[in-house]
C-alpha positions as CSV (number, residue, x, y, z in Angstrom):
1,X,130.1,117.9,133.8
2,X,133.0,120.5,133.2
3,X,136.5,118.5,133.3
4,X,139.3,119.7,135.6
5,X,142.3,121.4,133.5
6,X,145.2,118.7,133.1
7,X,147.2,121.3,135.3
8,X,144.8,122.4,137.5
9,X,145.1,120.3,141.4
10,X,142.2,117.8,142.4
11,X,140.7,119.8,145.4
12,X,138.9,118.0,148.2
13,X,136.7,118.4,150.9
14,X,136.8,116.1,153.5
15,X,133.4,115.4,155.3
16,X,134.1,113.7,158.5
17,X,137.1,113.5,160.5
18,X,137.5,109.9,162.1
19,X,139.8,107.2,161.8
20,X,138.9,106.6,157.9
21,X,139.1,110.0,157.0
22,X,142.7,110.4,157.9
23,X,143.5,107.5,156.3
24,X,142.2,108.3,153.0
25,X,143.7,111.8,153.5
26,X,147.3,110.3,154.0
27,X,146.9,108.9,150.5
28,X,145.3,112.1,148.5
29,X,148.4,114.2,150.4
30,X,150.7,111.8,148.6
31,X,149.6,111.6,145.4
32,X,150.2,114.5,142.8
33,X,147.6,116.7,141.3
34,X,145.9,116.3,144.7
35,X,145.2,118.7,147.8
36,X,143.0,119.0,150.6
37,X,141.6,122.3,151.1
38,X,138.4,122.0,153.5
39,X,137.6,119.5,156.1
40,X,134.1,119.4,157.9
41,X,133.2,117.7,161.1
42,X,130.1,118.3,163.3
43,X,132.4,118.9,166.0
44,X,134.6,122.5,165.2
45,X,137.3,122.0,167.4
46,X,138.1,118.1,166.2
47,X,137.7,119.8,162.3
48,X,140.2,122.1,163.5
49,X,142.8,119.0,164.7
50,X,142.2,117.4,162.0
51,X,143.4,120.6,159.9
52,X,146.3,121.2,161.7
53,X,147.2,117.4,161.6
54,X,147.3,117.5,157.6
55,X,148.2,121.1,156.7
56,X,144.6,122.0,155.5
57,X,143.8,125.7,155.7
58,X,140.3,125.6,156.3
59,X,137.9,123.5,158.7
60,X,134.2,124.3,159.6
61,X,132.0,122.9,161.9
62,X,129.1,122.0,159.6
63,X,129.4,119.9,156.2
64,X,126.9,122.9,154.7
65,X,129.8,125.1,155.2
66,X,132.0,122.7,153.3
67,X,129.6,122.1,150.4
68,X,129.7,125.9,150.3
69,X,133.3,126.1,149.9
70,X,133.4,127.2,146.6
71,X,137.6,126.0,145.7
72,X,135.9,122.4,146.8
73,X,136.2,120.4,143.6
74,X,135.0,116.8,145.0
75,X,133.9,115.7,148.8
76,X,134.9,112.6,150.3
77,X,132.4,111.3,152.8
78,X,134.3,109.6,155.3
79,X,131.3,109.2,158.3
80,X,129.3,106.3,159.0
81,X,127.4,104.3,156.5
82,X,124.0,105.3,158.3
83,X,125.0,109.4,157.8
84,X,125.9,108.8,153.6
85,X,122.3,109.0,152.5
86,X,121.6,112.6,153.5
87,X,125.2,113.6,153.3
88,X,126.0,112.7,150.0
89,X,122.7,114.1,148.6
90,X,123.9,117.5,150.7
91,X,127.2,117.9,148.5
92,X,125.3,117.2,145.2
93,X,123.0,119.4,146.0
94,X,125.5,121.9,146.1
95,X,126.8,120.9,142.7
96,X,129.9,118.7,144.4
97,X,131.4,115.5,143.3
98,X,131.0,112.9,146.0
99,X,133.5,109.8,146.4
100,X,131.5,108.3,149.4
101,X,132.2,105.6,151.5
102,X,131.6,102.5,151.5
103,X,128.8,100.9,152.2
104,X,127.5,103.7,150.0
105,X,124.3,103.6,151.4
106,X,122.0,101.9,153.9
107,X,119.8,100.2,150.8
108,X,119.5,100.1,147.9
109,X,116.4,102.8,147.6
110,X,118.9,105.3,149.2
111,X,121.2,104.1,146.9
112,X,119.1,105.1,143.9
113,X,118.0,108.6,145.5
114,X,122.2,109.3,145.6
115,X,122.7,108.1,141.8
116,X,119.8,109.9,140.4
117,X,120.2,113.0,142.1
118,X,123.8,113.1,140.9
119,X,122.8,112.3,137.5
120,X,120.2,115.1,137.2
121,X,122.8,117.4,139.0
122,X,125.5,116.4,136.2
123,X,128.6,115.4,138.9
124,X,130.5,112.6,139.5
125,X,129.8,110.2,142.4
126,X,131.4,106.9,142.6
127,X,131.7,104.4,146.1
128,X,134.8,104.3,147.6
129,X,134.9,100.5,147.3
130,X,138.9,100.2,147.4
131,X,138.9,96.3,146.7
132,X,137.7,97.4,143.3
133,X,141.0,99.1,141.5
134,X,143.1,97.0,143.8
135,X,146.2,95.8,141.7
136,X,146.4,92.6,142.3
137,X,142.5,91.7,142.5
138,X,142.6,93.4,138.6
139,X,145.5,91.3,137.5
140,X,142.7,88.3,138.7
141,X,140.2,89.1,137.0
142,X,142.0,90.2,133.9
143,X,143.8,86.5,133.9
144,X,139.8,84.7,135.0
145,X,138.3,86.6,132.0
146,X,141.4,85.8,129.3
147,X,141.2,82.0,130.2
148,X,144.1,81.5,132.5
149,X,142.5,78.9,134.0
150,X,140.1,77.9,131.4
151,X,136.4,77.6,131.9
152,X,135.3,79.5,135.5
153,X,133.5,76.8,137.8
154,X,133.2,78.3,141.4
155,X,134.3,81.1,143.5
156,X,134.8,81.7,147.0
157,X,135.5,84.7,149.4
158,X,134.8,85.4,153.0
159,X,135.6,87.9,155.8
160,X,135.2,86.8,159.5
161,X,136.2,89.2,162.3
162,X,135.2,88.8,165.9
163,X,134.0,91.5,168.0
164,X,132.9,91.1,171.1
165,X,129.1,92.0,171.3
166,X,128.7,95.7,172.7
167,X,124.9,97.1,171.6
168,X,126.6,100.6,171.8
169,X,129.0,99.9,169.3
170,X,127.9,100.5,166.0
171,X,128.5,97.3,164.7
172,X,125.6,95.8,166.7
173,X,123.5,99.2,165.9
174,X,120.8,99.0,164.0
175,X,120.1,103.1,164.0
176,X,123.6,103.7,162.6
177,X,123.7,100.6,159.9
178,X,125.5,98.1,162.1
179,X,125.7,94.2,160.6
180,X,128.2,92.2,159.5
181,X,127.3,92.5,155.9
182,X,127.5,96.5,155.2
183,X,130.8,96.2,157.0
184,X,132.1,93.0,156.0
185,X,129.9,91.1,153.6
186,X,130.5,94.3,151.0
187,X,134.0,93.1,150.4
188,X,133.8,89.6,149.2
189,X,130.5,90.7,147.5
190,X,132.6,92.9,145.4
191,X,135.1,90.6,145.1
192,X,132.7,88.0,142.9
193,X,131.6,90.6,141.0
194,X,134.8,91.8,139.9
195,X,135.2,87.9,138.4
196,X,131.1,87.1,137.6
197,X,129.1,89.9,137.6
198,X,125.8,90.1,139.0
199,X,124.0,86.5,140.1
200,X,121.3,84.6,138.4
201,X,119.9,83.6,142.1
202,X,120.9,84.3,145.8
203,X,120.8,82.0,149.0
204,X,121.3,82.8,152.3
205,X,121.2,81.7,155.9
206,X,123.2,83.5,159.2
207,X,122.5,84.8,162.7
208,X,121.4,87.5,164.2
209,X,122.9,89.7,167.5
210,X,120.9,90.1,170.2
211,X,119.9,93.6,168.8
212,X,118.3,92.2,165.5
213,X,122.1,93.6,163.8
214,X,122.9,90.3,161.1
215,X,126.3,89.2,162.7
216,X,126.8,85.9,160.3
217,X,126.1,85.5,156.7
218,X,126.7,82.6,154.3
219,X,125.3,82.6,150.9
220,X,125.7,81.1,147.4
221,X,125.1,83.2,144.2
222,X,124.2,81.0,141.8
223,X,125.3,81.8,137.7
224,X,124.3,80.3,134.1
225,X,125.8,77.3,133.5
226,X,126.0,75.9,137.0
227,X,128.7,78.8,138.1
228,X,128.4,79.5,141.4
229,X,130.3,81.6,143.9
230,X,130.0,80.9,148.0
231,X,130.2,83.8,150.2
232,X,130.3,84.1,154.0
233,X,130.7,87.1,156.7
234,X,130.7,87.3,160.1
235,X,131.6,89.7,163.0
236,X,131.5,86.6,165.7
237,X,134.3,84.5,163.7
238,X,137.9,84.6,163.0
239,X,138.9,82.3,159.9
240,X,142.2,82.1,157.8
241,X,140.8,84.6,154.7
242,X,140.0,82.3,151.7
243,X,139.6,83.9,148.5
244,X,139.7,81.0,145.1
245,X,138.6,80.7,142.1
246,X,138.6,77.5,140.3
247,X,138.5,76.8,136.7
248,X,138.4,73.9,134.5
249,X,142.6,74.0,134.0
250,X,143.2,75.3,137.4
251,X,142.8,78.4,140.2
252,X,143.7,81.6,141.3
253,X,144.4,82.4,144.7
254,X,144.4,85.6,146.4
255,X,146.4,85.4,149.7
256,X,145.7,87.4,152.8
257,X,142.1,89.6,153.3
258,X,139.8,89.4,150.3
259,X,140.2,93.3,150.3
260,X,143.7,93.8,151.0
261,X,145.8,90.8,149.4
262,X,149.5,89.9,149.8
263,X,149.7,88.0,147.2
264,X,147.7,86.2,144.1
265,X,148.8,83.4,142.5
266,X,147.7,81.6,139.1
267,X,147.8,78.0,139.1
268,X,147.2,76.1,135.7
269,X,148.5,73.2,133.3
270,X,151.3,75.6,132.4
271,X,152.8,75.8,135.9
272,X,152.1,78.7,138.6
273,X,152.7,82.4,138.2
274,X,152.7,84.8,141.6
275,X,152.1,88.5,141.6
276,X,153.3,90.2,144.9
277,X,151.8,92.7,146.5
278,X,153.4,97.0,146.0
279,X,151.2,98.7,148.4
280,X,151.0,102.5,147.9
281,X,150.5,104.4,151.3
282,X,147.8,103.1,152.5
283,X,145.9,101.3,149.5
284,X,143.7,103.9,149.0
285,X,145.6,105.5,145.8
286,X,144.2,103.6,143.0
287,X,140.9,104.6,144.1
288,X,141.8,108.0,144.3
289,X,144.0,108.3,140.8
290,X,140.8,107.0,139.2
291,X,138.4,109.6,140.8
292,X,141.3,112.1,139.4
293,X,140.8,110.5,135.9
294,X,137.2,110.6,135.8
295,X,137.0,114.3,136.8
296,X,140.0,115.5,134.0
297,X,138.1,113.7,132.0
298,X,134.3,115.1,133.0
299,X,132.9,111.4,133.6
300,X,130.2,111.5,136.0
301,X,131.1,107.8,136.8
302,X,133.5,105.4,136.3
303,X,133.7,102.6,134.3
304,X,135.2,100.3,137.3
305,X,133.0,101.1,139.9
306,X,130.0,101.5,138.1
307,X,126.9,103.0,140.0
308,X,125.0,99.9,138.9
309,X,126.9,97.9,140.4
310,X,126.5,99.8,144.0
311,X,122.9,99.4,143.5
312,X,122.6,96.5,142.4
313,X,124.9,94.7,145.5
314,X,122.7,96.8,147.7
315,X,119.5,94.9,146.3
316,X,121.3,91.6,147.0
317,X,122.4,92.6,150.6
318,X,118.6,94.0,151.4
319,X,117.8,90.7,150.2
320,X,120.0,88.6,152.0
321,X,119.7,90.9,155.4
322,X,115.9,90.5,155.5
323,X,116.1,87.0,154.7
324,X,118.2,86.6,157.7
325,X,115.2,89.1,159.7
326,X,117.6,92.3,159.9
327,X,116.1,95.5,159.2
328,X,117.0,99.2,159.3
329,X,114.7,102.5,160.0
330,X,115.4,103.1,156.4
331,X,113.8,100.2,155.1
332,X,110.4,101.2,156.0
333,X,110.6,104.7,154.7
């Protein structure tokens, strides 16, 4: 992949312009090196508002007019997690860089299409899996992995949110990915992997909503050496966010959402150190300064969010979801 000149502005595309999409753009606008300079929506007239909205010249009303855009350096999918499949393979198609949403796909199979067609095309594709790069979940796992706390013994993370059950709502459908774990289950997934890596073994149990949609998942990855890391999700549950790891001369603590913390602190022998929260915008900029680093520097990938690792989670959340009896379309195909 040709790198982007050190002087030369990140150009995106936006594909999709909902509630996430204008979020994420709020953070691209204030970085600098960045610019938006296409956005796409199925719907002209709401590309158009969205256009005005953020000073972006152009908006079409089809994402193969965007992917066509030839001053389009990078696309960021911003629609549902059923839609990424087909759209992401759309912009690499057209020789675009994709940072796509998470979940990144519906399974892992679609997963796998995504990576190797970007592989054979030569761009860079990454998930837009924000928990990953943010600063106070790296300071964790850079204190877990230097001994801080001595030898690992357990982890746990969880997300519980309660919506009330509407089969319209995507959520609770099945057609456009709905379940608690794709929404919620992705984040404290990719919160033990930050601090063990990929499981040895995977055990689940949960509930499903009345449309087959999983709504509640606990499971426990299990690691060498009896490591072990418990889990849970839910979109019929509200809980005070826990997110620990224990070690044989103390824990680490992140406060608030396992995805968004306020605050970690690092208890051990030598007494307790807190690291505070310094949001930028949104929370979305780390994300997006390493998406600029990878593409100055011609990476297809990038070395924190690896595309293995968005396959392999997928594998363990198709695992888990059909364990609990929750299938998509997509599975089957």
């Amino acid at each position: 992949m040709r790198p982007i000149a050190a002087d030369a502005p990140i150009r995106w595309g936006i594909l999709g312009a909902g509630g996430i999409a204008a979020t994420v753009s709020a953070d691209i606008l204030a970085l600098p090196g960045h610019e938006i300079v296409a956005v796409a929506a199925r719907d002209a007239s709401r590309a158009a508002d969205f256009a005005e909205r953020f000073g972006v010249t152009r908006s079409y009303g089809s994402y193969a007019e965007l992917v066509a855009d030839d001053e389009v350096d990078v696309v960021y999918v911003a629609t549902t997690h059923g839609q990424h499949h087909e759209q992401a393979l759309l912009c690499i198609h057209a020789g675009k860089s994709v940072l796509v949403e998470k979940a990144f796909t519906l399974n892992a199979r679609q997963a796998r299409e995504v990576v190797e067609a970007a592989r054979r095309a030569d761009v860079f594709c990454m998930e837009a899996m924000w928990l990953r790069f943010n600063p106070l979940l790296r300071i964790a796992a850079h204190a877990l992995h230097n001994g801080a706390i001595g030898d690992v013994h357990s982890v746990r993370a969880e997300l519980c949110r309660h919506f009330p059950f509407d089969p319209s709502h995507r959520l609770f459908d099945l057609e456009a990915g709905g379940g608690a774990l794709l929404d919620l289950g992705v984040y404290p997934i990719n919160f033990v992997w930050m601090m063990l890596g990929q499981p040895e073994a995977v055990f689940a149990s949960g509930s499903l909503s009345p449309t087959g949609s999983d709504a509640t998942a606990a499971m426990q990855f299990s690691y060498p050496h009896g490591v072990y890391a418990q889990l849970s999700c839910s979109t019929q549950a509200r809980t005070d966010p826990i997110s620990l790891i224990v070690g044989s001369d103390g824990w680490i603590q992140a406060h608030g959402s396992v995805h968004r913390p306020t605050k970690i602190v690092i208890h051990n022998s030598a007494g307790e150190v807190t690291h505070e929260a310094q949001t930028q915008g949104n929370g979305y900029q780390p994300e997006l300064v390493e998406v600029q680093r990878c593409l100055r520097e011609g990476a297809t990938q990038s070395e924190i969010m690896p595309l293995s690792d968005t396959v392999d989670i997928l594998e363990v959340i198709d695992g888990v979801r059909h364990e609990l009896g929750a299938r998509y379309a997509a599975d089957d195909e």
